[in-house]
N, C-alpha and C positions, 0 to 999 in steps of 0.2 A: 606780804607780797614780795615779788622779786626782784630782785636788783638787777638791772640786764647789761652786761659791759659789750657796747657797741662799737668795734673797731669799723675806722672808715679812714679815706682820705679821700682824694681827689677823684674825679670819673668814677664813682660807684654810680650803679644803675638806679635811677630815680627812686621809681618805683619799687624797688626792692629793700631800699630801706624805710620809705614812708611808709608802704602799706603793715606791714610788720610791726613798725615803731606802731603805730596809729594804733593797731589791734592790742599790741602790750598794753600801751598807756589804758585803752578804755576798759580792758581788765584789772588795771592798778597796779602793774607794775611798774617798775622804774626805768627807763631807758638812759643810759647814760653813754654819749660819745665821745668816745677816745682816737684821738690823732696825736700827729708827731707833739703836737703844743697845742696846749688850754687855748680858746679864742681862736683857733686856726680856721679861716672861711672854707668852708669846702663844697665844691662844684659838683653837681650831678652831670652824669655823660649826658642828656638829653636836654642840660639848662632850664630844667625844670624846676629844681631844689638846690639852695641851699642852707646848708646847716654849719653852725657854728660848733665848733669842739666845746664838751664840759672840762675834758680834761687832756692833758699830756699822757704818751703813757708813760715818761717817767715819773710821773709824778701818783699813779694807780698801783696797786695789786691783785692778781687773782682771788685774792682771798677775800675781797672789798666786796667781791659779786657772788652771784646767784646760777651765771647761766651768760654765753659769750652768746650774743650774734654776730655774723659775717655775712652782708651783704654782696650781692654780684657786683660784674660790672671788671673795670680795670684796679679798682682799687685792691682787692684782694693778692694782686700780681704785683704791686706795689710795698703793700704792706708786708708781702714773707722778700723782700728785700731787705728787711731790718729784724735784726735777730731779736728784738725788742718785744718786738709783737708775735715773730713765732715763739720764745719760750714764753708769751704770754698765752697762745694759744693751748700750747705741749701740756700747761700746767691745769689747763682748765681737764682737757683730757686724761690726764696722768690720775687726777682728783676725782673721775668722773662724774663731773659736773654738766650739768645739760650742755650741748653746745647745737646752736642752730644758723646750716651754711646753705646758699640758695646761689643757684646759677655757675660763676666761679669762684663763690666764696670757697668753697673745698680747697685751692688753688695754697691757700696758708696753711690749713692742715696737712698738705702734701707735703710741705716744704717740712712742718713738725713733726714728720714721720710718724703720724697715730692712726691710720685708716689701714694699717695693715690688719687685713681680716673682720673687716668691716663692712655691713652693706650700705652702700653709699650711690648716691647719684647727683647727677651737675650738668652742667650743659654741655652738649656735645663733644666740641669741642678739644674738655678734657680730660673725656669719655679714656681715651689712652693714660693720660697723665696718674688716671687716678689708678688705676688696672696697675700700671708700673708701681705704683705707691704700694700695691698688694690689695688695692680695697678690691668687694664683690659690687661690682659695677652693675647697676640694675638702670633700665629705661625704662622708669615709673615716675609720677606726678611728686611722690615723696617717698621716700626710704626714710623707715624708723629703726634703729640700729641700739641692742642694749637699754631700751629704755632711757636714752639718755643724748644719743645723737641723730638731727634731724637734718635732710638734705632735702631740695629741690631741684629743676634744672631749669628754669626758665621762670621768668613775669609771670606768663600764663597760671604757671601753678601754685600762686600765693595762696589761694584760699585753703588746699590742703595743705600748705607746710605752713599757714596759719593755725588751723586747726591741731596740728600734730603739736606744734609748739605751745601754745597755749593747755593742750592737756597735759603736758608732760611738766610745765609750771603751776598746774593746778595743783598738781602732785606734792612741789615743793611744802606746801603750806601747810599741809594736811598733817 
């Protein structure tokens, strides 16, 4: 099963990362979250959730995982503020390694400059941000891109960019 390195911090959208997490886990794979520091509390924007950091991420590597999730929400706008986590991000893509972004999780990849020529989708929003970046911007429930990178743009569409992600981990194992 798969090891899934979950970058988060503070204000990610509740539901964006529970439903995901929730769907990995009852598949058996591994959800593991990564924040600035092991033990760091972290707030959902809607005070819904919170989740406790497994790890640091200086204290991870890409190479530890199987497949990056990035949750929506504020944190992803957060998280490419530290170079830490974009060339954690750049690495998974460089490698291509699954990577699965929902809402404005895209927002880190923007920053790690890897969606150029990619079809991708996100929430409205940064429907520009991502175009600028070079990706092929699609208003679809989920864009599957390379066998390898999944997008969504809202809550709403968890159950396809559940779906997508979970087969494209199925894949792993095989």
């Amino acid at each position: 099963m798969a090891k899934i390195a979950t970058v988060l911090t503070n204000l990610f959208e509740d539901v964006e990362y529970t439903d995901p997490a929730k769907a990995y886990k009852e598949a058996g794979h591994e959800v593991v979250v990564i924040s600035s520091e092991k033990g760091k509390q972290l707030e959902g924007k809607q005070k819904e959730e919170t989740v406790t950091a497994d790890a640091g991420i200086g204290d991870v590597s890409p190479s530890d995982f199987d497949a990056l999730f990035i949750p929506g929400g504020f944190s992803p706008d957060q998280l490419r503020d530290d170079e830490r986590f974009v060339s954690f991000a750049k690495d998974f893509a460089d490698n291509g390694k699954p990577i699965f972004a929902i809402c404005h999780g895209p927002q880190l990849l923007i920053t790690a400059e890897v969606l150029k020529g990619r079809k991708v989708t996100g929430y409205n929003s940064i429907k520009v941000d991502l175009k600028n970046a070079g990706a092929n911007f699609v208003d679809e429930e989920v864009a599957v891109c390379g066998g390898n990178l999944v997008t969504s743009r809202q809550p709403d569409d968890i159950p396809a960019f559940n779906k997508e992600s979970l087969s494209i981990l199925s894949k792993l194992n095989q």
